[in-house]
N, C-alpha and C positions, 0 to 999 in steps of 0.2 A: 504494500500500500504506500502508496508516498504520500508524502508529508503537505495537506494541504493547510491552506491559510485562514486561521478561524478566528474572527474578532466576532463577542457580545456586545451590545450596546443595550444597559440595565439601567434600572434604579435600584436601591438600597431596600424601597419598600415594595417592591413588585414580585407576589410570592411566585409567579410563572419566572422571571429572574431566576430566582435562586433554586429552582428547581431546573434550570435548561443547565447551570453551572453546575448543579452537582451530578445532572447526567453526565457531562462532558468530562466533569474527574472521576467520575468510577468508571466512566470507558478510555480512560488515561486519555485525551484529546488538550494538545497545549491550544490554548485559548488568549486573547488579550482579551479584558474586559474593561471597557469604556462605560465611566457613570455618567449618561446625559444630566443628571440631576445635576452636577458639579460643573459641567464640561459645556457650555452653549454654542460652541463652534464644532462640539465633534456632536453634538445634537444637529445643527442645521446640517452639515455633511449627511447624517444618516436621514433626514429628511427631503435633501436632493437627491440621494441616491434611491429611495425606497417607494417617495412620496408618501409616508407612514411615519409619525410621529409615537405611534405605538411599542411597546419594549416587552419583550425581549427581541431583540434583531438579532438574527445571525448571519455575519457576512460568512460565506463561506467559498474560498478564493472570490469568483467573480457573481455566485449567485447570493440573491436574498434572502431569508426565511421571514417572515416576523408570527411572532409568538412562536410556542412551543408544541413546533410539530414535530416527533420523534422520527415518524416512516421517514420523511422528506429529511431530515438530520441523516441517518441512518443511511442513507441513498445516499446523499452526496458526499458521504465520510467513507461509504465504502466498507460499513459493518455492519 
């Protein structure tokens, strides 16, 4: 499997959040996780890219997710 590029864009209080992250480390997947709530420019980026101001985002390389959908995670990770 090689090694694709996984950035979350969360909040602190979004329990779909913390539950897309703790799928992502019990299936060892290295992640960067961006808090929109802190972050207002890495917020607008994922709003240009998504049209979705919603969270949990998952960028993953070049595709979008938003919320927490496991099949579609699962497919583009390739487990």
């Amino acid at each position: 499997m090689s090694e694709k590029k996984v950035i979350v864009y969360s909040t602190p209080t979004c329990p779909y959040c913390v539950m897309v992250k703790q799928y992502l480390n019990e299936k060892k997947i290295e992640y960067k996780d961006i808090d929109v709530s802190e972050d207002q420019e890495s917020a607008e980026k994922m709003f240009e890219k998504s049209h979705h101001m919603g969270v949990p985002q998952l960028w993953i390389d070049h595709e979008v997710i938003v919320g927490f959908d496991q099949t579609k995670i699962d497919q583009l990770l390739g487990i």
